[in-house]
C-alpha positions as CSV (number, residue, x, y, z in Angstrom):
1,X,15.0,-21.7,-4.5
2,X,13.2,-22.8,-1.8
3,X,13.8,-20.0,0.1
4,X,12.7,-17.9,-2.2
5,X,9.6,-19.2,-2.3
6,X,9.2,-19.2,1.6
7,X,10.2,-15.2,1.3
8,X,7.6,-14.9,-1.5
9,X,4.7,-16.4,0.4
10,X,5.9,-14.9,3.8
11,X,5.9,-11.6,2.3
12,X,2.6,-12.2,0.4
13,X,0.8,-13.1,3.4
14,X,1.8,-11.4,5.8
15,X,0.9,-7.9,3.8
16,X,-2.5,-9.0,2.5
17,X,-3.1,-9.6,6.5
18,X,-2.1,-5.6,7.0
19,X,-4.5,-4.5,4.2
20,X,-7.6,-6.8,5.7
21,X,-7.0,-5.7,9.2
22,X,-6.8,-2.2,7.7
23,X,-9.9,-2.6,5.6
24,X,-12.0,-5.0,8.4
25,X,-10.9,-3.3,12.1
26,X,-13.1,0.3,12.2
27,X,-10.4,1.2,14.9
28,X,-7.5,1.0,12.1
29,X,-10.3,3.5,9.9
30,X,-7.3,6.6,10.4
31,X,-4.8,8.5,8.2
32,X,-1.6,6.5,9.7
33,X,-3.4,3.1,8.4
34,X,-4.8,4.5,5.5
35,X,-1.3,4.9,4.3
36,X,0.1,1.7,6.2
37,X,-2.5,-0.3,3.9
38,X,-1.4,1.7,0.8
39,X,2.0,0.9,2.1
40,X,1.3,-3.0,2.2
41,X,-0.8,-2.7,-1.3
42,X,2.6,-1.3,-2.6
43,X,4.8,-4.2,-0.8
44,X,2.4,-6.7,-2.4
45,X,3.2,-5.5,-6.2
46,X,6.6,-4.9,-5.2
47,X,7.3,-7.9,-4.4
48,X,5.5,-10.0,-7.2
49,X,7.4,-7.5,-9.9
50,X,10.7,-9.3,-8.5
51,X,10.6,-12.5,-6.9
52,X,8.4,-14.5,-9.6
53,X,10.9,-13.7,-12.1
54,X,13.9,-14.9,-10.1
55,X,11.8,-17.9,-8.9
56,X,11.1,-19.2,-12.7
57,X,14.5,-18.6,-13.5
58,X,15.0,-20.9,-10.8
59,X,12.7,-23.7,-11.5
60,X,13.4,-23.9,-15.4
61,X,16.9,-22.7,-15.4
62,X,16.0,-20.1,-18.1
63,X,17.5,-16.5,-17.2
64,X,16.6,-15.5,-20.2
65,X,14.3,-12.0,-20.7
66,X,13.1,-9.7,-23.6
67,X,14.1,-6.3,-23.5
68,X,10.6,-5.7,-23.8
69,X,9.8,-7.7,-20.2
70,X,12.9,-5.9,-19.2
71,X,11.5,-2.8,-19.9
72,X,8.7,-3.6,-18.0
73,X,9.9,-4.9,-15.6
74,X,11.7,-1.7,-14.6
75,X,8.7,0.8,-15.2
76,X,6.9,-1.4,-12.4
77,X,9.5,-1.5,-10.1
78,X,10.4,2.2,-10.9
79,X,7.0,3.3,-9.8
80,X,6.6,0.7,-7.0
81,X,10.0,2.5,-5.6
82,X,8.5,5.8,-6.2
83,X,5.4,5.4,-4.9
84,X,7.3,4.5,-1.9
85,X,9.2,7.1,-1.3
86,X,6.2,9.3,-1.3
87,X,4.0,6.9,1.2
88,X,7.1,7.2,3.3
89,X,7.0,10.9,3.1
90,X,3.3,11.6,3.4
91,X,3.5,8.7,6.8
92,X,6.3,11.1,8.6
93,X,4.0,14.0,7.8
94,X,1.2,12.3,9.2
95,X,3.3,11.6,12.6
96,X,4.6,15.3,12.6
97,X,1.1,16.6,12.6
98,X,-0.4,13.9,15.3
99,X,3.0,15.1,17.2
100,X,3.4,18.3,16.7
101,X,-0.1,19.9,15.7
102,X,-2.3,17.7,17.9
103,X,-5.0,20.2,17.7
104,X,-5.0,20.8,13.9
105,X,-4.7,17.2,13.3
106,X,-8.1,16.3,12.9
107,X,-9.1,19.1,10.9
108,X,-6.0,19.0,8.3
109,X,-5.8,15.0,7.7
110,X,-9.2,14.6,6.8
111,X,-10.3,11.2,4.7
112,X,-10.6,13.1,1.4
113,X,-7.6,15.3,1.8
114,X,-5.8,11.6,2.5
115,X,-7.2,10.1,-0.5
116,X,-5.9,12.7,-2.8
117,X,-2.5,12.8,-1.4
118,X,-2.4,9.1,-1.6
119,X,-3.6,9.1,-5.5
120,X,-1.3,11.9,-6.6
121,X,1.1,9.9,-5.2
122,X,0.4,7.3,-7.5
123,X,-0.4,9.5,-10.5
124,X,2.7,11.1,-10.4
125,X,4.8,8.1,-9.9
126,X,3.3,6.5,-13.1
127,X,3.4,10.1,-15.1
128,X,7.4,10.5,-14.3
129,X,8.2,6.6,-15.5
130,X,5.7,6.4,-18.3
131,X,8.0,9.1,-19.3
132,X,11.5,7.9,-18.7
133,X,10.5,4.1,-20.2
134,X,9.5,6.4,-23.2
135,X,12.7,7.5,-23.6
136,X,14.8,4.1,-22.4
137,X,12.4,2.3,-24.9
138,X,14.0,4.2,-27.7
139,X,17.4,2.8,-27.0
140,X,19.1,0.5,-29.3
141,X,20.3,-2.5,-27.4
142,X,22.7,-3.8,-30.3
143,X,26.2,-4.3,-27.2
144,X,26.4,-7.2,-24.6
145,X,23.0,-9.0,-24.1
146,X,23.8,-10.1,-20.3
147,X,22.8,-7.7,-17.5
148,X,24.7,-7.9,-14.5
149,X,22.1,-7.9,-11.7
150,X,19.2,-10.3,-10.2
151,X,16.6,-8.1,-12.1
152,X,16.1,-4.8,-14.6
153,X,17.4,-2.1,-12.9
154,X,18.2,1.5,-14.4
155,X,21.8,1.4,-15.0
156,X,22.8,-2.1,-15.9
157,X,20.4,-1.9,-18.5
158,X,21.3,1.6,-19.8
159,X,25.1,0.0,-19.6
160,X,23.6,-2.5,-22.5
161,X,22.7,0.1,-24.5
162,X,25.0,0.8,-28.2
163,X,23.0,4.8,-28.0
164,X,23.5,7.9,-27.0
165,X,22.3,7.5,-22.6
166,X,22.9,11.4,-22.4
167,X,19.8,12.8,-22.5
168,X,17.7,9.4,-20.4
169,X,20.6,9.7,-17.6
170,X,19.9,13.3,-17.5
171,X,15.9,13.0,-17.0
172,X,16.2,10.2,-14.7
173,X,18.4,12.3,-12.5
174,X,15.9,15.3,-12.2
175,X,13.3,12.8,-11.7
176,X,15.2,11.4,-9.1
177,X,15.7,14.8,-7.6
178,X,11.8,14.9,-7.1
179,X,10.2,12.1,-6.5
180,X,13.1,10.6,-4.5
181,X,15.6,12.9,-2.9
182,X,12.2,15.5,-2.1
183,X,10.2,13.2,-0.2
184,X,13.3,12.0,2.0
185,X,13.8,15.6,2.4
186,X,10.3,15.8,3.6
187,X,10.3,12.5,5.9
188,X,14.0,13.9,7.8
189,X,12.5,17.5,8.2
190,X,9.7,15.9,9.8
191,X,11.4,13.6,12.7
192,X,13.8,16.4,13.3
193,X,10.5,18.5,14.5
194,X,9.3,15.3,15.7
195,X,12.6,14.7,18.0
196,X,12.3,18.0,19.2
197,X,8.6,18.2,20.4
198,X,9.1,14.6,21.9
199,X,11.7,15.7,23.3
200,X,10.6,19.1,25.4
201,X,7.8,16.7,26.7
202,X,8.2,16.9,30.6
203,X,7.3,13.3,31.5
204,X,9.8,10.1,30.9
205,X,6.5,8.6,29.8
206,X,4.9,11.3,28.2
207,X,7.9,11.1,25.8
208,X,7.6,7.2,25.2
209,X,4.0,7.6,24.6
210,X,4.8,9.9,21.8
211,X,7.6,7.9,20.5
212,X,6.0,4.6,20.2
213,X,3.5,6.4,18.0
214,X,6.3,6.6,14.9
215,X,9.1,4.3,16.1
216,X,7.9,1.5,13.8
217,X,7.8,4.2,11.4
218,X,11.3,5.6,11.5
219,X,12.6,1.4,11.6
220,X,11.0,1.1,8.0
221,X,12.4,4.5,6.5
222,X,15.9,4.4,7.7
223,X,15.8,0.6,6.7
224,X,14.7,1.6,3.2
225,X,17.0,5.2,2.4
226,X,19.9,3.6,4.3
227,X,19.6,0.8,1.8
228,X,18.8,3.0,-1.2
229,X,21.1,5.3,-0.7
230,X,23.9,3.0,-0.3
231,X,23.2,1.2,-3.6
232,X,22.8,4.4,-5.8
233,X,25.5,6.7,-4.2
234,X,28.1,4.5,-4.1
235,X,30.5,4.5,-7.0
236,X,29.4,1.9,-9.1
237,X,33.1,0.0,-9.2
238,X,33.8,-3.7,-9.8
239,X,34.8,-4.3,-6.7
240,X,31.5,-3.0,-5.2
241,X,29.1,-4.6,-7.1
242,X,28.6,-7.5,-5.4
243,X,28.0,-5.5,-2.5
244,X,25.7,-3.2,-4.5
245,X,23.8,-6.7,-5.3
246,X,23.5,-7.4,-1.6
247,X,21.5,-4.0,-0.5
248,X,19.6,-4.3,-3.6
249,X,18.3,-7.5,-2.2
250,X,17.7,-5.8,0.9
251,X,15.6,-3.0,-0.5
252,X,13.9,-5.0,-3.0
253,X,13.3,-8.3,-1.3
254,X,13.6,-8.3,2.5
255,X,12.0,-4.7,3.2
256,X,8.7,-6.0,2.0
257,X,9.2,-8.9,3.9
258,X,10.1,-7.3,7.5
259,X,7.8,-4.3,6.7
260,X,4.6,-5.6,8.0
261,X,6.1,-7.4,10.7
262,X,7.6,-4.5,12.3
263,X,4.9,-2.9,12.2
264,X,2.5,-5.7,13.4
265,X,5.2,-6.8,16.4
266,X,5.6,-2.8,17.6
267,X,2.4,-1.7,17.0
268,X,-0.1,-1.9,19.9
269,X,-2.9,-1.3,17.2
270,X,-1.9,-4.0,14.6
271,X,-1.7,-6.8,17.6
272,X,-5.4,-5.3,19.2
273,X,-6.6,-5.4,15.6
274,X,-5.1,-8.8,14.8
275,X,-6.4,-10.3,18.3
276,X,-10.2,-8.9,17.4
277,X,-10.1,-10.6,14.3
278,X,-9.0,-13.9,15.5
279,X,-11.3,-14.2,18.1
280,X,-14.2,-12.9,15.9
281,X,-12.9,-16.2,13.9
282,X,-13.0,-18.2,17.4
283,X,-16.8,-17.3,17.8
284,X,-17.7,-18.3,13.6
285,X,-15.9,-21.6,14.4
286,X,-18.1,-22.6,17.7
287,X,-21.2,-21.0,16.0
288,X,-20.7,-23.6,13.4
């Protein structure tokens, strides 16, 4: 328990300091923060859909939930994961076009054009699962009341389910198709142009330049699809479910923990930033 609530406040923290330094430091005012603070934003509801569940089930021993707060439990986490894969996505581009267009960079991610991507992200991601928790909230849930998993996911809820799945199993995998296995699409196209360019680069450190620009980038996203891929292709078998519990922990739990310190410990930006700010608060302290 306790360490659940070190991971909790950890994670808590540590993003909220992203989206200030994101917010405060003009120098951070680009499209790669933009989406790193949209990124943190995200982490922060992520993580509070999860952990304070598991932590009051903890502290009063009650692992008890409505199918109505399991419901919405996974609608929030559905979009969270969504939105996700599509900040992911929308990063790489960034990177491939800083990389790989330098000269058209400017014009083409331009603060509004940023903004809209980043709200249709959003938009969509609650459009798609306002529809599929339509269709899971018509469910009867009349079989065995015990779901075997640390919180509402998609299929050990539909396995609790005395209806016909057919139809929701059917629209959550062409959902899935888009707004998960697109965007990865999307983000792998990109670093495979990305490799390339930094890779026909004359200089040794030329080349490192270039690839210190979207390394902490390509840590988060192979962290997060090598995780989410493992726990939704694999065949869903009783003797890999407790190793199906273990990435899911990974993916929902320590990703938004390790998130912002990758990118505060390999970003040269982040640590300027983060210096700035705490000597700013070095000069308020003496002033006082």
């Amino acid at each position: 328990m306790l360490r659940i609530k070190v991971i909790y406040i950890v994670t808590m923290t540590a993003n909220m300091l992203i989206v200030v330094l994101v917010v405060a430091d003009q120098h951070l005012h680009t499209p790669m923060y933009f989406f790193l603070g949209n990124l943190s934003c995200l982490e922060i509801c992520y993580t509070s859909t999860i952990l304070p569940r598991m932590l009051a089930s903890f502290l009063t021993g009650d692992k008890t939930i409505s199918v109505t707060g399991c419901i919405v439990q996974f609608y929030w986490f559905g979009v969270l994961v969504t939105v996700e894969c599509y900040l992911l996505a929308l990063m790489s581009y960034d990177r491939y076009l800083a990389i790989c267009k330098p000269l058209h960079y400017a014009a083409l991610m331009n603060g509004r054009f940023c903004m809209h991507l980043a709200a249709g992200s959003w938009l969509s991601s609650f459009i798609v699962l306002t529809i599929l928790i339509y269709l899971v909230s018509q469910l009867v849930f009349c079989g065995p009341n015990e779901i075997d998993h640390f919180f509402c996911d998609f299929t050990p809820m539909i396995k609790l389910s005395c209806s016909d799945t057919n139809l929701v199993t059917l629209v959550t995998l062409i959902f899935s198709s888009v707004d998960i296995v697109s965007p990865f699409i999307l983000t792998l196209t990109s670093y495979v142009y990305i490799i390339s360019t930094i890779l026909r680069i004359p200089s040794a450190t030329g080349r490192q330049k270039a690839f210190s620009t979207c390394s902490s980038h390509l840590i988060v996203v192979t962290i997060f699809y090598g995780t989410l891929m493992i726990v939704y292709i694999l065949p869903n078998t009783s003797s890999l479910k407790a190793l199906n519990k273990i990435f899911s922990v990974l993916y929902t739990v320590l990703t938004p923990l390790i998130n912002p310190l990758i990118y505060s410990l390999r970003n040269k930006d982040v640590k300027e930033a983060l210096r700035r700010a705490l000597r700013k608060g070095r000069v308020f302290r003496e002033g006082d």
